[in-house]
N, C-alpha and C positions, 0 to 999 in steps of 0.2 A: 886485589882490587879490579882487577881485567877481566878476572873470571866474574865479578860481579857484574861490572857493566856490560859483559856479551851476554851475560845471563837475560840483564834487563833489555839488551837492545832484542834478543829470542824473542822474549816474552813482547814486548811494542808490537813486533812485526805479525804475530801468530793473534794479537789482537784487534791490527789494523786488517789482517786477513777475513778475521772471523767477520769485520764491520763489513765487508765490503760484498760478503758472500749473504749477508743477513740483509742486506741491501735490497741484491742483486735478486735475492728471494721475494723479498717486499713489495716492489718497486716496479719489477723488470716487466716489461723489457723498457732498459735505462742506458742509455749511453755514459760512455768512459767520460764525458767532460759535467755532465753532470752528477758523476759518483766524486770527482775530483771538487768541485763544488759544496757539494752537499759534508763531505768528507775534510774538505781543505788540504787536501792532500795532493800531491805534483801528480800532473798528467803519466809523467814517467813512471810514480811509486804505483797510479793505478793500473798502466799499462802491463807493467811488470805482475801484478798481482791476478790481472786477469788472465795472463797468461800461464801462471800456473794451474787454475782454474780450469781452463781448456785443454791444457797436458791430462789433467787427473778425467777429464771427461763431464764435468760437472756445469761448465757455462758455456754455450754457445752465442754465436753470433747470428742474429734473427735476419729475417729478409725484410724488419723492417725498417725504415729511417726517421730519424726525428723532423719534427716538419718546423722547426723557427727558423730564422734567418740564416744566410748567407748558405757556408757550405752542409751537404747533408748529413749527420752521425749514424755510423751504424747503431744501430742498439744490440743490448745484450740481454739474454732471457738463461736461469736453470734449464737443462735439459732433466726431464722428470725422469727419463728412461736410462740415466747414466749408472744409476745402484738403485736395487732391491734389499727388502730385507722380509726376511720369511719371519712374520710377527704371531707369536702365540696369545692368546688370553683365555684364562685358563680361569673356573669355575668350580662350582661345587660337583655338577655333573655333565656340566656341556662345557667345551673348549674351541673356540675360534681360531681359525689356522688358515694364514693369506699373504701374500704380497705385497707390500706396498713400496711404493718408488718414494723418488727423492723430493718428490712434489708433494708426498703426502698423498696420494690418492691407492686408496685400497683395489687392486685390476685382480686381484681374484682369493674369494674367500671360501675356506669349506668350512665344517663342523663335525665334532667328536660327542658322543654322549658315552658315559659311562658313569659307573657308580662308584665314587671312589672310599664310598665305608665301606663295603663290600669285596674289591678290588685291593691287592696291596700296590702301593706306591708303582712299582717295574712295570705291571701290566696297562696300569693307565698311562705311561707313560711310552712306553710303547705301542698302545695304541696311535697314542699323537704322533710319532715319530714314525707310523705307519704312512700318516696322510700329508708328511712332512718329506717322507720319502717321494711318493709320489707327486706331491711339486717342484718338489727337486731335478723331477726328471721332464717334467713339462719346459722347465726352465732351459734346463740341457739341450733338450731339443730343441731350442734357438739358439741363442749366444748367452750364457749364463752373465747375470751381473749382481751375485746374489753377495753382498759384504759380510752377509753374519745373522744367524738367528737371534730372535727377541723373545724374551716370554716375560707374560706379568701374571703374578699369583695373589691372591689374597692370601694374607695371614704375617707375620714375622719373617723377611727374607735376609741373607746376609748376602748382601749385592756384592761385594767383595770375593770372596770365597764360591760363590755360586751356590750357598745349600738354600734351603725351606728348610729353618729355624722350626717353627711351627705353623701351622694351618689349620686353625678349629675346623675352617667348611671342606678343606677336603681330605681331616682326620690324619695328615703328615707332619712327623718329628724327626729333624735331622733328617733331613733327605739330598744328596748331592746329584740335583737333576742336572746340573748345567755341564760336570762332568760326565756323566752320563750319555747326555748328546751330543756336547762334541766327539766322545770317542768313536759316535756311532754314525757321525757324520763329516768332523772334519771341519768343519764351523765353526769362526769365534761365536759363542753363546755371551748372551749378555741376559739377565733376571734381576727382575724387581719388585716390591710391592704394586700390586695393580691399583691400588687408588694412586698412589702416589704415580705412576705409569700414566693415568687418567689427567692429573693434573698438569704433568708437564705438557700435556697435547691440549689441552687448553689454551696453556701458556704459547702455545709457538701456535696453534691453529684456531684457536677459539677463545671463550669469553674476555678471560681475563688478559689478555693483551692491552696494553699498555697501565695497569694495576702494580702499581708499589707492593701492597700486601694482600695478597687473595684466598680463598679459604677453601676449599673441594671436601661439599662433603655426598657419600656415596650410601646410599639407599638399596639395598639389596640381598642378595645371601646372610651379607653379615653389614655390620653400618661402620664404617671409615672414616675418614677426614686427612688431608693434605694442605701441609703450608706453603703456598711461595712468598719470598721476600725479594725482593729486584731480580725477579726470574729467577731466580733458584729455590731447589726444593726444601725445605729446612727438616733433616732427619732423626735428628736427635744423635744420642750414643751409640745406640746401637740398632741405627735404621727402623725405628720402632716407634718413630712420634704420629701420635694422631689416631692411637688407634682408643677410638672414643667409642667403640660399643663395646668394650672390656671393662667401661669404667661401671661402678657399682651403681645403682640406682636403689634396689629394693635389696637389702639384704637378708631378709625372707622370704623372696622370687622363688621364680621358678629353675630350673638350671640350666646352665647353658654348655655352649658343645667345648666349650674352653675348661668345662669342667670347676669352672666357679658359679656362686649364686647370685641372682640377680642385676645380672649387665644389662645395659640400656637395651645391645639387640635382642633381648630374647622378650622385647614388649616391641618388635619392630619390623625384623625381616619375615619375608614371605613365609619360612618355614613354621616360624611362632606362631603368624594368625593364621595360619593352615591349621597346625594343630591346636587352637582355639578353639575355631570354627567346629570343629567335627566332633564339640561337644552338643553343635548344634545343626548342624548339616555335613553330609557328605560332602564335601569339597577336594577340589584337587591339586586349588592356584588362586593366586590374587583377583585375579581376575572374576572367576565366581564370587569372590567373598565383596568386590565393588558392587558385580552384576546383583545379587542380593541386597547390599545396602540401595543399590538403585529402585528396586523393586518396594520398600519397604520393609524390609524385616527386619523388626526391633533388635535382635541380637548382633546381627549386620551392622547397624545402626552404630552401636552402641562400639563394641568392636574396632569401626571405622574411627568415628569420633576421639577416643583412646589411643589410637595409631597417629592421629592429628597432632592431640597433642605433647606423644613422645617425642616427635620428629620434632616441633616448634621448641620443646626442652634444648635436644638435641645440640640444633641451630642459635637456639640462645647461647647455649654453654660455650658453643667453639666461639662467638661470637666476642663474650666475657674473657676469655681465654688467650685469642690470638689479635682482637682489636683487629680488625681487615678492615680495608676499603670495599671488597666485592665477595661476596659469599655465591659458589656455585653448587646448586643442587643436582643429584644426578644419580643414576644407578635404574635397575630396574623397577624398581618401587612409580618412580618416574613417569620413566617412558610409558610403561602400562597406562598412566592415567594425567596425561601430562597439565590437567587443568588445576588439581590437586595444588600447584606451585602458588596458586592465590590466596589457597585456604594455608597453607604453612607457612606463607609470609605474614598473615592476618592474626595468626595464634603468635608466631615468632613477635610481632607488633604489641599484641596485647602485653605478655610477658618481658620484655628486656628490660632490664637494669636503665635507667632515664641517663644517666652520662653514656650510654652507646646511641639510642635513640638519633635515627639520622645521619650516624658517621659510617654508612654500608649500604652498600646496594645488593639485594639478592636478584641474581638470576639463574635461569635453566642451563644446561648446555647445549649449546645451536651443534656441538657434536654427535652427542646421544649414542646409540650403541658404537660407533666408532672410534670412539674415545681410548678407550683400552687398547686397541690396535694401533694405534697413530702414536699413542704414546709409547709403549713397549717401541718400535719402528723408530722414535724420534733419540730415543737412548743408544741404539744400534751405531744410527747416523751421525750422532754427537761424538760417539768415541773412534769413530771412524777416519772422523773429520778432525781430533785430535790428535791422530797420530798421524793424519797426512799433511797436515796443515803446519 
């Protein structure tokens, strides 16, 4: 019985930590009497807490003061410069590799292109861990505060164990990357689905904040979708939920890189209406195939139209599916043409089952390509702050 109640008193304390640190994020810069307040919690219990905070290097005391009555409080703010974490986001052929501090704010990004059908597994990845070395040593050369790399993949990951399960877009089976880089750098490595990476930085930086049940779905290489339920992610069995462009739509399609027939992505990402298109124009990006629906050209047209309304399926189905309060759209499909988000609410409208009608709000994300990064980064930090807290 003693081991259970010190269990539970651990666990109060590592919760009232976490409220006061999520706060102090929120909030700050906030004085000790009004976290005590807001918290109900004794001056003492916040005192004590803040002061672990400021050992670990994660809260400072600002030069500013609170201006109400009588005597003046210090306040208290994060310090963003306290931990780094080296965040990967990784793609079909391009891969984002940067910085980011405890604030969230990305202080320096590079970029990897390579082909990775072309390419086996090792080389692309040593590519990355080329331009990961060399941040490494920018870092060195001040005062390192680097807690741990991050990387988010599209496709089946086993967050646990560290492999890439599989990856239609970037043609990987059984892959043990995260072994891989720590031996080669020494780093706890941390990996995850990139939508799912996408949505948690939502959750702590963007849209869906303060959302019971949110829905991230992701537009791009391949098409995605992420659940959160009172801020957590909802995974499934085996880290595998949500992966909604695998699900069949036509089963006399065309094929897809998953090597089945007929999945939703393959009437939807870039790739597909690239190779649509150059039954009818040379094209080499979404972008041409807008830039021609703009111009008029019926095939364009047509093409477009069709792309509309997979996506508004799409969005119905996860919609029937997970019941959310707030649907976010996002991916590169997006950002390209961010006006789009009116026309696939207006198809999404037309289409939905009449008991969903109205109980959801869709919108953008006010993160947009930073998403992936912030999120891989915010996975680093969470378990960082688990085992320190």
């Amino acid at each position: 019985m003693s081991q259970i109640i010190k269990h539970d008193q651990e666990l109060m304390k590592k919760i009232n930590k976490e409220m006061i640190l999520n706060l102090i994020r929120e909030k700050g810069p906030i004085s000790r009497a009004d976290l005590a307040k807001i918290t109900n919690m004794s001056p003492t219990s916040i005192s004590r807490i803040v002061t672990d905070f400021s050992e670990l290097g994660l809260v400072k005391e600002t030069n500013l003061t609170s201006s109400g009555v009588g005597r003046k409080a210090i306040l208290l703010d994060t310090d963003p410069n306290s931990i780094h974490v080296i965040s990967v986001e990784m793609d079909q052929s391009i891969s984002k590799i940067g910085v980011v501090d405890f604030d969230g704010n990305i202080i320096l990004k590079e970029e990897v292109t390579y082909d990775s059908h072309v390419m086996d597994w090792e080389k692309v990845v040593d590519k990355i861990c080329n331009t990961i070395g060399g941040i490494i040593e920018q870092e060195n050369s001040t005062e390192s505060k680097i807690i741990g790399i991050g990387i988010g993949i599209p496709g089946i990951v086993d967050d646990k164990s560290g492999r890439v399960v599989f990856s239609p877009q970037l043609g990987w089976k059984d892959v043990g990357i995260v072994d891989y880089i720590e031996k080669r750098f020494g780093y706890k490595t941390t990996i995850d689905n990139l939508i799912k990476s996408k949505a948690i930085a939502e959750n702590v930086y963007g849209s869906t904040k303060g959302s019971k049940r949110a829905a991230l779905i992701n537009f791009g290489t391949g098409v995605g979708s992420a659940l959160i339920v009172n801020e957590e992610i909802y995974r499934g069995i085996t880290n595998s939920a949500g992966e909604i462009g695998h699900t069949t739509i036509d089963p006399n399609g065309r094929l897809c890189d998953c090597g089945r027939i007929g999945c939703l992505q393959t009437f939807i990402t870039e790739e597909a209406l690239i190779q649509e298109a150059r039954a009818f124009k040379n094209v080499y990006s979404i972008k041409e195939i807008f830039d021609s629906e703009i111009a008029g050209e019926n095939w364009a047209i047509n093409l477009i139209d069709r792309l509309y309304t997979y996506v508004g399926i799409a969005v119905c189905n996860v919609i029937c599916m997970y019941n959310p309060d707030t649907v976010i759209i996002t991916g590169k499909l997006i950002e390209e043409r961010p006006e789009i988000l009116d026309v696939i609410m207006k198809r999404v409208d037309d289409r939905i089952w009449a008991p969903f009608k109205n109980t959801y709000e869709i919108k953008g994300s006010n993160l947009c390509e930073k998403s992936g990064m912030l999120g891989v980064a915010s996975l680093v930090i969470n378990k960082y702050l688990d085992a320190e807290l």
